[in-house]
Backbone as XML, in Angstrom:
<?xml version="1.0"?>
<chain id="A" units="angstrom">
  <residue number="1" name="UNK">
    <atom name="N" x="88.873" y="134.320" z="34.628"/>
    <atom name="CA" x="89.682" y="133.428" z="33.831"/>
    <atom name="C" x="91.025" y="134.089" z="33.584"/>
  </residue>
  <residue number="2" name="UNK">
    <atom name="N" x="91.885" y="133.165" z="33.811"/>
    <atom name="CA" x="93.713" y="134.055" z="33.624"/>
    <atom name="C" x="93.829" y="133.638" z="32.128"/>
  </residue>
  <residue number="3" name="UNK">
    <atom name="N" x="94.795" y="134.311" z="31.759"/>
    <atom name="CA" x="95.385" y="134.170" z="29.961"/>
    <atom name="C" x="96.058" y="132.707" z="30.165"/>
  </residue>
  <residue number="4" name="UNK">
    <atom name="N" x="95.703" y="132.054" z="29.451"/>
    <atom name="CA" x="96.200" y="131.080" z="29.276"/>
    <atom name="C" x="96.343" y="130.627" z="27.718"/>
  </residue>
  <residue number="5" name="UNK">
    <atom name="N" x="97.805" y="130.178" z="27.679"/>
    <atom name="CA" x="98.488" y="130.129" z="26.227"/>
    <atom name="C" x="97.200" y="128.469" z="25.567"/>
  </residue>
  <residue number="6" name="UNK">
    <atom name="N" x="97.212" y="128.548" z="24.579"/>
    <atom name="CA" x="96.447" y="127.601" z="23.474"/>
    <atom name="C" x="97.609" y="127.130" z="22.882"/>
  </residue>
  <residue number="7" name="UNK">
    <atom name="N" x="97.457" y="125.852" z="22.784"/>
    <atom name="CA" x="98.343" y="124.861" z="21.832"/>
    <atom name="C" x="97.993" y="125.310" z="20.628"/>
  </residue>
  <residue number="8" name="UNK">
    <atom name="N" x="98.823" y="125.431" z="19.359"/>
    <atom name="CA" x="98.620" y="125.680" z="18.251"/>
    <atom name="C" x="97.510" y="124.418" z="17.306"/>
  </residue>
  <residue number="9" name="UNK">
    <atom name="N" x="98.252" y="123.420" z="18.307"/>
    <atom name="CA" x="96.716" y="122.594" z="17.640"/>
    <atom name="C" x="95.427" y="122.707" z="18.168"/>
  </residue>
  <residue number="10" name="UNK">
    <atom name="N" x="95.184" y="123.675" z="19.004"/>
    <atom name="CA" x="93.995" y="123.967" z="19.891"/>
    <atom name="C" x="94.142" y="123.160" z="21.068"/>
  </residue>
  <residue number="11" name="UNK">
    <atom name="N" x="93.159" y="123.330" z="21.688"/>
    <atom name="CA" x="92.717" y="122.948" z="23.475"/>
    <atom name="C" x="91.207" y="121.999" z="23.062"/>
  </residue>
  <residue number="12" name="UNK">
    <atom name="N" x="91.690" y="121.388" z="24.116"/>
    <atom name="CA" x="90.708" y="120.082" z="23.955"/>
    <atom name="C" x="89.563" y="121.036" z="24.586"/>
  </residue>
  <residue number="13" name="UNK">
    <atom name="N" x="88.237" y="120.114" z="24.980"/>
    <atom name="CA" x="86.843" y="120.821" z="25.543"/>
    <atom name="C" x="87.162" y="120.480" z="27.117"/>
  </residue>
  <residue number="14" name="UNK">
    <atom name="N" x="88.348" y="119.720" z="27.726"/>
    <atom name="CA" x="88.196" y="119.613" z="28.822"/>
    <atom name="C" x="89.695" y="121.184" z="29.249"/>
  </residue>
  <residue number="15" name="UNK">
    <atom name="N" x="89.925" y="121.008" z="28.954"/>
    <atom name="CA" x="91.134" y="121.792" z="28.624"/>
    <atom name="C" x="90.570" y="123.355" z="29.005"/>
  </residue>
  <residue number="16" name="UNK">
    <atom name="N" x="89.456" y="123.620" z="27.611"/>
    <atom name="CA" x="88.587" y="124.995" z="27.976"/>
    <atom name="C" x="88.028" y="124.712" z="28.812"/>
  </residue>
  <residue number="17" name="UNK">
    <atom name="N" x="87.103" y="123.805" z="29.449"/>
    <atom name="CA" x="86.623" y="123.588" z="30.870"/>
    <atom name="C" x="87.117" y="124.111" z="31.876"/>
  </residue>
  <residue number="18" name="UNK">
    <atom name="N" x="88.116" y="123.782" z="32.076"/>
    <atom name="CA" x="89.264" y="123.618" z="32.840"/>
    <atom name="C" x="89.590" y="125.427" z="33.166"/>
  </residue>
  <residue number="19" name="UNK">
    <atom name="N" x="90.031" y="125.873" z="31.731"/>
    <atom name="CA" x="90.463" y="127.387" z="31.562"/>
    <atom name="C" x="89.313" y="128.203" z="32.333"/>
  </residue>
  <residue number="20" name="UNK">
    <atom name="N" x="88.446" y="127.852" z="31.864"/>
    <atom name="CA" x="87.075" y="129.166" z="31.741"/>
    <atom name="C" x="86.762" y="128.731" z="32.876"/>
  </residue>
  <residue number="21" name="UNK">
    <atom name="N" x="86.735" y="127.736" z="33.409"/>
    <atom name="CA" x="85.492" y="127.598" z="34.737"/>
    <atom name="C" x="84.429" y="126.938" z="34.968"/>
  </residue>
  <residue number="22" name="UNK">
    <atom name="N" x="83.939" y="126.710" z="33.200"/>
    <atom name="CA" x="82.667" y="126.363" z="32.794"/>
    <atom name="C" x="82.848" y="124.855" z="32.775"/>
  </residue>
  <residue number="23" name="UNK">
    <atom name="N" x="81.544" y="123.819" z="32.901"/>
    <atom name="CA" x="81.891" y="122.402" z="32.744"/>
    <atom name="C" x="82.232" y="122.068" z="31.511"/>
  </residue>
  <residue number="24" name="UNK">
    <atom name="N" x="82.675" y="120.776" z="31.057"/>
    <atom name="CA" x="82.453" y="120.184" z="29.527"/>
    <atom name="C" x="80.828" y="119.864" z="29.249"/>
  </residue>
  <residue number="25" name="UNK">
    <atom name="N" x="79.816" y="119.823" z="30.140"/>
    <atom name="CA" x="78.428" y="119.997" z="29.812"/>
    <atom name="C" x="78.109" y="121.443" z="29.161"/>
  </residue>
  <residue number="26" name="UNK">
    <atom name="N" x="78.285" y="121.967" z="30.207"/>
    <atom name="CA" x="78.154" y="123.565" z="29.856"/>
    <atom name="C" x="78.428" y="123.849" z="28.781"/>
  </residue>
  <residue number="27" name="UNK">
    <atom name="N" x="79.967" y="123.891" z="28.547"/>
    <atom name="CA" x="80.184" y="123.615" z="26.786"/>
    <atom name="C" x="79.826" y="123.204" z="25.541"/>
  </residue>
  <residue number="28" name="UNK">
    <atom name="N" x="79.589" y="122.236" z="25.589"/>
    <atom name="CA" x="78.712" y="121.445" z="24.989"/>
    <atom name="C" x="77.780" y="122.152" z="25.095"/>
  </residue>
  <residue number="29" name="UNK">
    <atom name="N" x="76.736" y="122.353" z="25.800"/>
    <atom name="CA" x="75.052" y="123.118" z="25.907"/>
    <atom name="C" x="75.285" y="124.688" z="24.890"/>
  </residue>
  <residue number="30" name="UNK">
    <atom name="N" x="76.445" y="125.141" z="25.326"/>
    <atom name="CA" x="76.484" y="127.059" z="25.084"/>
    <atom name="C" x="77.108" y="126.593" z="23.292"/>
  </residue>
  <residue number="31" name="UNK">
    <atom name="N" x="77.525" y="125.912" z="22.977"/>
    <atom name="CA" x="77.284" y="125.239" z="21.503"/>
    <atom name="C" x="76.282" y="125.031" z="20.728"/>
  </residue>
  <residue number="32" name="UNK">
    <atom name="N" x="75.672" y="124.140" z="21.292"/>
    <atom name="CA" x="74.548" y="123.583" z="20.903"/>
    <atom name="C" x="73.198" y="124.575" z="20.870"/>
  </residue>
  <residue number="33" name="UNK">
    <atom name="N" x="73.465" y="126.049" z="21.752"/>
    <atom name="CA" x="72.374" y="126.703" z="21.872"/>
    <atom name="C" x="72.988" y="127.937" z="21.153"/>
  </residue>
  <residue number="34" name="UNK">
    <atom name="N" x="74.056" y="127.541" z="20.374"/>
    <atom name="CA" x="74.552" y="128.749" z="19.516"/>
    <atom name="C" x="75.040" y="129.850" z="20.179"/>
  </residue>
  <residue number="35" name="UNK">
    <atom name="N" x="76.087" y="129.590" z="21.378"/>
    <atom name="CA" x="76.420" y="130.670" z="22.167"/>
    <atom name="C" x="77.967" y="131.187" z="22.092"/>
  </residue>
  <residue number="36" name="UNK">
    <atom name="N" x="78.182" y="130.178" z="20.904"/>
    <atom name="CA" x="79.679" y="130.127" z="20.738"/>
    <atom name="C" x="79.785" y="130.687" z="19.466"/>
  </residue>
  <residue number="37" name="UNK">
    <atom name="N" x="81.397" y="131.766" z="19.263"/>
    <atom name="CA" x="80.896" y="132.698" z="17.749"/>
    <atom name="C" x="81.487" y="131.520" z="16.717"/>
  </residue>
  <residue number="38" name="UNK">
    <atom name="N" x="81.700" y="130.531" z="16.525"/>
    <atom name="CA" x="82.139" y="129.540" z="15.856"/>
    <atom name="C" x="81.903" y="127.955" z="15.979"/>
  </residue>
  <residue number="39" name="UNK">
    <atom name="N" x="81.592" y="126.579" z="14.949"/>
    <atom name="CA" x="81.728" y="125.767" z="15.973"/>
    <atom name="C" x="83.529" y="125.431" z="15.908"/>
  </residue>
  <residue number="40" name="UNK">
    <atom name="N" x="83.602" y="124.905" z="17.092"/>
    <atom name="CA" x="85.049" y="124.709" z="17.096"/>
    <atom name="C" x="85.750" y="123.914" z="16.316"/>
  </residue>
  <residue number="41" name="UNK">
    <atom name="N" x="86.918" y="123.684" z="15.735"/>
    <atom name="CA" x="87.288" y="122.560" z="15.058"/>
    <atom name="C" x="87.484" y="121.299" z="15.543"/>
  </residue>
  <residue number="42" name="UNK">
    <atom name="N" x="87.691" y="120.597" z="14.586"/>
    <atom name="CA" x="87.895" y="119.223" z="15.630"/>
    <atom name="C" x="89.499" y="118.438" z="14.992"/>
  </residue>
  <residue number="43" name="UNK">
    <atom name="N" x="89.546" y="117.863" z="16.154"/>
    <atom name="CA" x="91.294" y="116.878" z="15.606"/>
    <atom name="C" x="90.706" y="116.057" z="14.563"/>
  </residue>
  <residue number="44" name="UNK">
    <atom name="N" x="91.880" y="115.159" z="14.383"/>
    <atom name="CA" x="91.674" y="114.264" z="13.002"/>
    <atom name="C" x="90.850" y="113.361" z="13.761"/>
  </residue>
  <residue number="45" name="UNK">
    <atom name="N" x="90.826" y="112.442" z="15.021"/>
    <atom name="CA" x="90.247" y="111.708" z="15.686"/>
    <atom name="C" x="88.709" y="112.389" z="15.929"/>
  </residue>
  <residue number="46" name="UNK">
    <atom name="N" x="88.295" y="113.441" z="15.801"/>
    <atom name="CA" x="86.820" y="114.177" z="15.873"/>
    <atom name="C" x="86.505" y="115.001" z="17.388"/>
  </residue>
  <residue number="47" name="UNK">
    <atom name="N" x="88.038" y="115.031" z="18.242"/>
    <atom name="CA" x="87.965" y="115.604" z="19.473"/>
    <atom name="C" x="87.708" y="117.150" z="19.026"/>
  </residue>
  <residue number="48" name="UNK">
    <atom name="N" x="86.623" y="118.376" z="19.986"/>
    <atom name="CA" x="86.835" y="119.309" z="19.220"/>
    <atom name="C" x="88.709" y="119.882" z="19.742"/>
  </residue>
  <residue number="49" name="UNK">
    <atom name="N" x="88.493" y="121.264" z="19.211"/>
    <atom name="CA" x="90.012" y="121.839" z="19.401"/>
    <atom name="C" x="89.384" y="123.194" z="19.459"/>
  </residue>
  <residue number="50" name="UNK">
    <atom name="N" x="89.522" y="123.856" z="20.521"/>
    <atom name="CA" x="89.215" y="125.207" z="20.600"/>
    <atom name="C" x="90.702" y="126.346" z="20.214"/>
  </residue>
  <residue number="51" name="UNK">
    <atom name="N" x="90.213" y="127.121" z="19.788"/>
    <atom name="CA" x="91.107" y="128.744" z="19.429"/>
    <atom name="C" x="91.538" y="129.313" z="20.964"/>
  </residue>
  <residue number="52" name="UNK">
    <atom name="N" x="92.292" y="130.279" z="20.955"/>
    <atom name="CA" x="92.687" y="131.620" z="21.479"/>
    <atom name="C" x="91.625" y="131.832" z="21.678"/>
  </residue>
  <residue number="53" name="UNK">
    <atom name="N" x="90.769" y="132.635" z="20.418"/>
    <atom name="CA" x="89.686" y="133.094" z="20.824"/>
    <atom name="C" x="88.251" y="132.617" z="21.096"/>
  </residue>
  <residue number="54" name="UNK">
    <atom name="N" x="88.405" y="131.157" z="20.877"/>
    <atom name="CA" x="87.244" y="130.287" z="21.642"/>
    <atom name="C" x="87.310" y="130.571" z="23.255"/>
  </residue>
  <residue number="55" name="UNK">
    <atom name="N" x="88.687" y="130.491" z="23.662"/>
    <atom name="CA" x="88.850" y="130.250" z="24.937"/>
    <atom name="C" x="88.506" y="131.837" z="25.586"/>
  </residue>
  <residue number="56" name="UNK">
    <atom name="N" x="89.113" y="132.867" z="24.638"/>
    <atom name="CA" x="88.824" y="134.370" z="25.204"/>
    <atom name="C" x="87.258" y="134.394" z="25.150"/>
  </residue>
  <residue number="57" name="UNK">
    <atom name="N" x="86.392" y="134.068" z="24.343"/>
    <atom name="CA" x="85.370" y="133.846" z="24.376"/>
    <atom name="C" x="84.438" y="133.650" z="25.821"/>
  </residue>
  <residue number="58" name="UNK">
    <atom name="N" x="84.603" y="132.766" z="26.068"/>
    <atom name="CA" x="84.523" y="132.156" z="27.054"/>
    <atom name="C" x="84.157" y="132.783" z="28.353"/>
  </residue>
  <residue number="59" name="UNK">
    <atom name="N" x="85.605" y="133.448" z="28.372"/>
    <atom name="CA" x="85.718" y="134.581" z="29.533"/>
    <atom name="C" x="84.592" y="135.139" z="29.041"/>
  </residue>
  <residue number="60" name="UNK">
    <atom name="N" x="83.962" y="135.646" z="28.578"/>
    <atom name="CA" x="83.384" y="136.740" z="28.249"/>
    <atom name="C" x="81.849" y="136.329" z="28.608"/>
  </residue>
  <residue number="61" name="UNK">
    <atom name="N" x="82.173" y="134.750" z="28.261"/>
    <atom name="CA" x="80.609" y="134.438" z="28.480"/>
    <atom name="C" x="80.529" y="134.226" z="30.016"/>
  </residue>
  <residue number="62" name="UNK">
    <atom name="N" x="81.250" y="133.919" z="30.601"/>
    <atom name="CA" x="81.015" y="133.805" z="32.004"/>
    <atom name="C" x="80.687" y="135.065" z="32.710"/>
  </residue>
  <residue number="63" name="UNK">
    <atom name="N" x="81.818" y="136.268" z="32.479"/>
    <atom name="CA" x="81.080" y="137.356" z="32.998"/>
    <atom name="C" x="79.859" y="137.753" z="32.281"/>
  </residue>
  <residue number="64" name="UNK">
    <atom name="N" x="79.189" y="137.624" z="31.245"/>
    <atom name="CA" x="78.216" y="138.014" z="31.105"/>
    <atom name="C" x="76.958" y="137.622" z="31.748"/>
  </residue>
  <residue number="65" name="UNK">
    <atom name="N" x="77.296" y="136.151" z="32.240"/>
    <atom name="CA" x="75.832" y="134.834" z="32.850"/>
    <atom name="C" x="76.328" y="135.740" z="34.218"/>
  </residue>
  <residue number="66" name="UNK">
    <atom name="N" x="77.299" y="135.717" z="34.569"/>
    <atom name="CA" x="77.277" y="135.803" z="35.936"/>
    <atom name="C" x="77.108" y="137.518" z="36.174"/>
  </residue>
  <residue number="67" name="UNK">
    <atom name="N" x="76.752" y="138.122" z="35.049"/>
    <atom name="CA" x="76.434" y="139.440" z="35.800"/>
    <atom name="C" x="75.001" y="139.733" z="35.682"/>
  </residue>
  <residue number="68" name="UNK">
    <atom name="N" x="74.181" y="138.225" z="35.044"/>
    <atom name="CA" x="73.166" y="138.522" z="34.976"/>
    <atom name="C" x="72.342" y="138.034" z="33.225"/>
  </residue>
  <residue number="69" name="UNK">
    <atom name="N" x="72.944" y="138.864" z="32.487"/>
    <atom name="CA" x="72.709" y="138.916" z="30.968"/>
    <atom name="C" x="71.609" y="137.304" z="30.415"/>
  </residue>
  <residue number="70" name="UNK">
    <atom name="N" x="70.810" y="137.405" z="30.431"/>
    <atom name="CA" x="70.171" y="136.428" z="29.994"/>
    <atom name="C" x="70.261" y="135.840" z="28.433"/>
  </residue>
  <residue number="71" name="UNK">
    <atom name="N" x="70.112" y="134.090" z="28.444"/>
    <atom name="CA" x="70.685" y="133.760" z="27.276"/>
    <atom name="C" x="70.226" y="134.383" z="26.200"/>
  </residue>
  <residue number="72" name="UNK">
    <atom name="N" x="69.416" y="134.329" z="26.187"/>
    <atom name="CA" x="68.576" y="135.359" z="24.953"/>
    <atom name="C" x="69.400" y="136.665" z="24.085"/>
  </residue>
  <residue number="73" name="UNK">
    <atom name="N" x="69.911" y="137.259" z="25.203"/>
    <atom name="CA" x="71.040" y="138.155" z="24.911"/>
    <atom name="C" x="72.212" y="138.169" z="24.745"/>
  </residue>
  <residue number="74" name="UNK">
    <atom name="N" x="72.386" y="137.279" z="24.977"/>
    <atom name="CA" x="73.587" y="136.025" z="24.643"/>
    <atom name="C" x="73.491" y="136.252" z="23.518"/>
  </residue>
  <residue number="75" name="UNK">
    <atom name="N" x="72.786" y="135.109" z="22.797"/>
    <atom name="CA" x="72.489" y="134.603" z="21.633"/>
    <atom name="C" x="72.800" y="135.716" z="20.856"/>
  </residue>
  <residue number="76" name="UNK">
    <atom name="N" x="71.378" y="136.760" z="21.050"/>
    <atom name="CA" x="71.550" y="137.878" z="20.031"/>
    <atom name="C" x="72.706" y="138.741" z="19.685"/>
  </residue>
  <residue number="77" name="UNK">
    <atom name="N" x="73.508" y="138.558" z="20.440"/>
    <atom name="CA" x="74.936" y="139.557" z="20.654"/>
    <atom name="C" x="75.972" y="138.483" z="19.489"/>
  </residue>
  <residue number="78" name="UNK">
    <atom name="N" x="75.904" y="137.172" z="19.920"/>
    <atom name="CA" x="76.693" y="136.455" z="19.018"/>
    <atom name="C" x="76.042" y="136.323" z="17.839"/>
  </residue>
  <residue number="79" name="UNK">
    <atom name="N" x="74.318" y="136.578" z="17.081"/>
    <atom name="CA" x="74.104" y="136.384" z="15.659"/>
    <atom name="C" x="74.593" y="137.550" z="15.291"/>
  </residue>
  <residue number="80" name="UNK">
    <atom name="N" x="74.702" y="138.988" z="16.197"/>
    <atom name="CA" x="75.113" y="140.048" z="15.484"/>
    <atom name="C" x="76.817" y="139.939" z="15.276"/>
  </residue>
  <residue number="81" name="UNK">
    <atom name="N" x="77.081" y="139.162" z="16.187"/>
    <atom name="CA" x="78.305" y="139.216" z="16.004"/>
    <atom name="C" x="79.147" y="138.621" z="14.375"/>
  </residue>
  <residue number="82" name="UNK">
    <atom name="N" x="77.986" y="137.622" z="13.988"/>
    <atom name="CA" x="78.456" y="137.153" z="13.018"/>
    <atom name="C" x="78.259" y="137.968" z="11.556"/>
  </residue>
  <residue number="83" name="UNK">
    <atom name="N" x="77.741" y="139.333" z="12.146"/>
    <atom name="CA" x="76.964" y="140.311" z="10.613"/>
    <atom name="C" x="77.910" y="141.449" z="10.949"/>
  </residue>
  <residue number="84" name="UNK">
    <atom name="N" x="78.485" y="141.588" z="9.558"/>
    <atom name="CA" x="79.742" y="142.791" z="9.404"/>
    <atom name="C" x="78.497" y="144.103" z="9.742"/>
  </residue>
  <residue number="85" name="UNK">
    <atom name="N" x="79.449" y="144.952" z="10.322"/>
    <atom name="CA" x="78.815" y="146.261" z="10.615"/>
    <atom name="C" x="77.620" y="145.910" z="11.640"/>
  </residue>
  <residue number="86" name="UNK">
    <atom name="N" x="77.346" y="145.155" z="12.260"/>
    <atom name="CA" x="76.626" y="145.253" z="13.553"/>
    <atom name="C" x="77.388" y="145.465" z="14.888"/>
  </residue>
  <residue number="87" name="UNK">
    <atom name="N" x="78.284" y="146.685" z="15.145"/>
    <atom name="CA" x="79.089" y="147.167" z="16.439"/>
    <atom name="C" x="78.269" y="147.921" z="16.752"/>
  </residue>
  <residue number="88" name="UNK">
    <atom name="N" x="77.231" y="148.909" z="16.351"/>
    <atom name="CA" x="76.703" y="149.414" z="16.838"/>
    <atom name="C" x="75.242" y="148.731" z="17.552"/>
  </residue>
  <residue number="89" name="UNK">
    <atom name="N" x="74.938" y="147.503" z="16.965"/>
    <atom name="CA" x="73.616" y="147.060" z="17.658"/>
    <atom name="C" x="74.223" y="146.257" z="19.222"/>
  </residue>
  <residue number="90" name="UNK">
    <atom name="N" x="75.757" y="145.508" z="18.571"/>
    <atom name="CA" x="76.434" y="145.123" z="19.998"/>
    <atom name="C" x="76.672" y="145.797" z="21.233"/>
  </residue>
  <residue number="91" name="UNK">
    <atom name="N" x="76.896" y="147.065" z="20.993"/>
    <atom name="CA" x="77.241" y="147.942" z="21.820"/>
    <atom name="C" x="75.530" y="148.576" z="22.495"/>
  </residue>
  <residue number="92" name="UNK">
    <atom name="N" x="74.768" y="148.537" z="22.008"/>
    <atom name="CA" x="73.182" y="148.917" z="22.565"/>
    <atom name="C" x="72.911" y="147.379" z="23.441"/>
  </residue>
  <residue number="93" name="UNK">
    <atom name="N" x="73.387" y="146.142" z="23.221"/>
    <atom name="CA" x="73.510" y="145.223" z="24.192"/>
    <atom name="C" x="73.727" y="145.365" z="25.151"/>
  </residue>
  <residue number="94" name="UNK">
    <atom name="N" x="75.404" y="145.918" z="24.675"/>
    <atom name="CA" x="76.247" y="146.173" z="26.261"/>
    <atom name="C" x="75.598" y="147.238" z="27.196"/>
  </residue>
  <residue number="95" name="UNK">
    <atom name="N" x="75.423" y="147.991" z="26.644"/>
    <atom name="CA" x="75.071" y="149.762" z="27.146"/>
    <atom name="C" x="73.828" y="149.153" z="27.906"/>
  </residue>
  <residue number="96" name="UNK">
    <atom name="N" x="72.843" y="148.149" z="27.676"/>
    <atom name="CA" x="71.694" y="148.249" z="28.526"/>
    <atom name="C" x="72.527" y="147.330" z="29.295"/>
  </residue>
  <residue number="97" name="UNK">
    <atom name="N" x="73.084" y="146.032" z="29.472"/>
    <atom name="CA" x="72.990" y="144.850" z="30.206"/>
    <atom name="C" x="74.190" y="146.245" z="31.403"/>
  </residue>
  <residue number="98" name="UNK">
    <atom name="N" x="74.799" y="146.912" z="31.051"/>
    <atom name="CA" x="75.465" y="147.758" z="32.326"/>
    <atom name="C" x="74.797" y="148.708" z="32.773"/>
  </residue>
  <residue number="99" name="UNK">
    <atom name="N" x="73.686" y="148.883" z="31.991"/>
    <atom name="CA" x="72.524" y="149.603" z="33.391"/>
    <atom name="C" x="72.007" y="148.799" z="33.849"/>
  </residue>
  <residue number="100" name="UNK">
    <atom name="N" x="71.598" y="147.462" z="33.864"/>
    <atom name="CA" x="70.834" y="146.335" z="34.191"/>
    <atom name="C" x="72.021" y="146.472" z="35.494"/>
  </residue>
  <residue number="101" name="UNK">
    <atom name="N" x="73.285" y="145.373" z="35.295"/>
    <atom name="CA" x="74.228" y="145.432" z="36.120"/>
    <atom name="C" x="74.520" y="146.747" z="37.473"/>
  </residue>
  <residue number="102" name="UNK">
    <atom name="N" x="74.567" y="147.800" z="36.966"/>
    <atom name="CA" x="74.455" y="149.472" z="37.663"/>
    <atom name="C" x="73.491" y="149.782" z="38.740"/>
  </residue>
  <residue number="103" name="UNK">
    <atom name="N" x="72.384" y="148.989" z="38.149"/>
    <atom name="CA" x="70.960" y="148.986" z="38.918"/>
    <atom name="C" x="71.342" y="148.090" z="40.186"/>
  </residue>
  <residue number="104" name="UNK">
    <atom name="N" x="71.648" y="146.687" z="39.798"/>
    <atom name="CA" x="71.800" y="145.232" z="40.678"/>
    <atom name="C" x="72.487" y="145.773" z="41.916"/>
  </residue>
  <residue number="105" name="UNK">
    <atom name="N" x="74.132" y="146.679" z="41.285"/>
    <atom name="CA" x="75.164" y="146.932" z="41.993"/>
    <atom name="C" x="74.392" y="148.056" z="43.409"/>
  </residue>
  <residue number="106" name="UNK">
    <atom name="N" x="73.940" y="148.899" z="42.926"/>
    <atom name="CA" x="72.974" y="150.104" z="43.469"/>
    <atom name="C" x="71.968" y="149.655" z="44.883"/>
  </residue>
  <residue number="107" name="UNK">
    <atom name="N" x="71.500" y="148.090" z="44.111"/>
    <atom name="CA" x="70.458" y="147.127" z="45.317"/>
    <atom name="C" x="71.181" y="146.974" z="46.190"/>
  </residue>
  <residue number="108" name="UNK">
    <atom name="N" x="72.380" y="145.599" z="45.918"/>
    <atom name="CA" x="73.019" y="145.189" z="46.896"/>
    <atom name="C" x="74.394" y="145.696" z="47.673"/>
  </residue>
  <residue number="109" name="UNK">
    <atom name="N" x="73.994" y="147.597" z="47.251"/>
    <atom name="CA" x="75.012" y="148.284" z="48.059"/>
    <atom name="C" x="73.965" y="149.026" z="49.161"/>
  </residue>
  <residue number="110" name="UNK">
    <atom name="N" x="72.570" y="149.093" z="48.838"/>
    <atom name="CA" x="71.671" y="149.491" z="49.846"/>
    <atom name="C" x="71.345" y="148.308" z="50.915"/>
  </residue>
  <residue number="111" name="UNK">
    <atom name="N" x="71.388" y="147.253" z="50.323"/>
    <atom name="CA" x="71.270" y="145.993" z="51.137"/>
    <atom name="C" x="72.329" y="145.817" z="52.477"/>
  </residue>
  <residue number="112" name="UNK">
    <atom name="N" x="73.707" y="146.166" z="51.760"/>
    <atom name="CA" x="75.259" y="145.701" z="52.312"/>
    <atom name="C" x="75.089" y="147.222" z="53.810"/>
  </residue>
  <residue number="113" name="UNK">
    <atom name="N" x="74.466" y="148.554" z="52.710"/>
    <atom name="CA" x="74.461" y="149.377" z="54.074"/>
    <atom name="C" x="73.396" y="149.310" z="55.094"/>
  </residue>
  <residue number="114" name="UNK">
    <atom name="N" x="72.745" y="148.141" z="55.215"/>
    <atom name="CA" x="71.475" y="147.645" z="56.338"/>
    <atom name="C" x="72.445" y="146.928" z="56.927"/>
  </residue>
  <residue number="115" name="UNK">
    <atom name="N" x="72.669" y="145.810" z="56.652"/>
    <atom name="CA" x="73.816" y="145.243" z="57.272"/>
    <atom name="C" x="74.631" y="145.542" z="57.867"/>
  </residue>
  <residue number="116" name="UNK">
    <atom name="N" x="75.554" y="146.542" z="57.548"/>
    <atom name="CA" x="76.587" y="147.370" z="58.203"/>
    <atom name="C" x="75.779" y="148.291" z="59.770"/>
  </residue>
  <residue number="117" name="UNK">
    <atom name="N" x="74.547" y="148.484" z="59.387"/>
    <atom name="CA" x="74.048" y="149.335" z="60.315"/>
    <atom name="C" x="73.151" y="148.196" z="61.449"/>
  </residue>
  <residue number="118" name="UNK">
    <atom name="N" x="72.873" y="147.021" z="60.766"/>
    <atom name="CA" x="72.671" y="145.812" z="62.074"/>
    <atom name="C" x="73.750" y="145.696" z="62.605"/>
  </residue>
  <residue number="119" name="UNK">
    <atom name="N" x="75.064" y="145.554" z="62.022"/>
    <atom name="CA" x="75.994" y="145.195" z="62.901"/>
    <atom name="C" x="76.501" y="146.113" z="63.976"/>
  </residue>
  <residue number="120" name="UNK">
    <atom name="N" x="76.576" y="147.281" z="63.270"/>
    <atom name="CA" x="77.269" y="148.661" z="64.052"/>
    <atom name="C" x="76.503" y="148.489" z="65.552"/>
  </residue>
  <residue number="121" name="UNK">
    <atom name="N" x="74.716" y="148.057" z="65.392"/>
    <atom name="CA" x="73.912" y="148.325" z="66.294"/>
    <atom name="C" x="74.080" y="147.188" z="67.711"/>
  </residue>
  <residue number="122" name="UNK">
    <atom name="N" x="74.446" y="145.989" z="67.041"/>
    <atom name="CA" x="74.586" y="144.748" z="67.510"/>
    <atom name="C" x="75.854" y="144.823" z="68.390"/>
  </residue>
  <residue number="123" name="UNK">
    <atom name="N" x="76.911" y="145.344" z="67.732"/>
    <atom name="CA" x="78.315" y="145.731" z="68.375"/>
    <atom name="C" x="78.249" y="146.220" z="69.538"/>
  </residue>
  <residue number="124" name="UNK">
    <atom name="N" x="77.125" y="147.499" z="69.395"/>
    <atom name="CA" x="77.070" y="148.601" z="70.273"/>
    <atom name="C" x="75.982" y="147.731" z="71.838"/>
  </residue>
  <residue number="125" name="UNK">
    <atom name="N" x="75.418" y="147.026" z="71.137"/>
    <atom name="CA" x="74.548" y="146.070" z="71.867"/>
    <atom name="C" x="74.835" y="145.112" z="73.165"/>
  </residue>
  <residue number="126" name="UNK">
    <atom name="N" x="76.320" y="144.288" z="72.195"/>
    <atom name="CA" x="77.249" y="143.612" z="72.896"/>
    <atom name="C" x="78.149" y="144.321" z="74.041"/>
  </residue>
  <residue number="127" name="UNK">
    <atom name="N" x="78.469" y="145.161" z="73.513"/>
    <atom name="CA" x="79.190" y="145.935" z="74.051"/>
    <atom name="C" x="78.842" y="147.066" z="75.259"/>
  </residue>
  <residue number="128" name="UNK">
    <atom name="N" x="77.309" y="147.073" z="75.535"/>
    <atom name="CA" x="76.943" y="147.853" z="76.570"/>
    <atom name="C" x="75.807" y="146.717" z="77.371"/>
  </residue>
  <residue number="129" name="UNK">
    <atom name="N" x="76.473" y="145.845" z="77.249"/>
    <atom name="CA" x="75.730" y="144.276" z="78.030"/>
    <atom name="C" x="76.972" y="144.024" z="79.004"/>
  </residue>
</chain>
């Protein structure tokens, strides 16, 4: 997700859609399942209006789904988030979900060097045909 400036009256939900990557379903759902550290405000008409940091948010949640982090841990990272002096239980989040991640990276670099060594073989294959 690039920085992208927020209207002072906030960003609509298609708007953060739009920003983050994520659908206006998606949105809606990571709300509704309490994945968001706020609910967002809404215009006078009842559209919501997301923050700066709704939208930085965001980012954050995407790399986290997409590196793996299951909602569960989600969740728990944002109830701590909402309790003063829980940086240290946040940070025992992070610290495992990047050995989780460390591990993944570790697989599909043993995977990537099988590959490299079918091809090298295949090359060599083609090439003495």
């Amino acid at each position: 997700m690039t920085m992208t400036e927020v209207p002072a009256e906030g960003m609509t939900i298609s708007g953060a859609a739009e920003v983050s990557g994520l659908s206006v379903d998606t949105l809606r759902y990571y709300e509704k399942a309490g994945l968001t550290l706020r609910a967002p405000g809404r215009s006078a008409s009842g559209q919501r209006r997301y923050t700066d940091n709704d939208v930085r948010w965001f980012g954050t949640l995407v790399m986290l789904r997409r590196t793996g982090m299951p909602i569960r841990d989600i969740k728990r990272f944002v109830d701590l988030y909402r309790v003063d002096g829980s940086e240290r239980d946040r940070l025992q989040i992070l610290v495992a979900h990047r050995e989780h991640v460390l591990a993944e990276l570790a697989e599909v670099q043993t995977h990537l060097d099988a590959i490299e060594h079918k091809i090298d073989y295949y090359k060599k294959a083609v090439m003495s045909a």
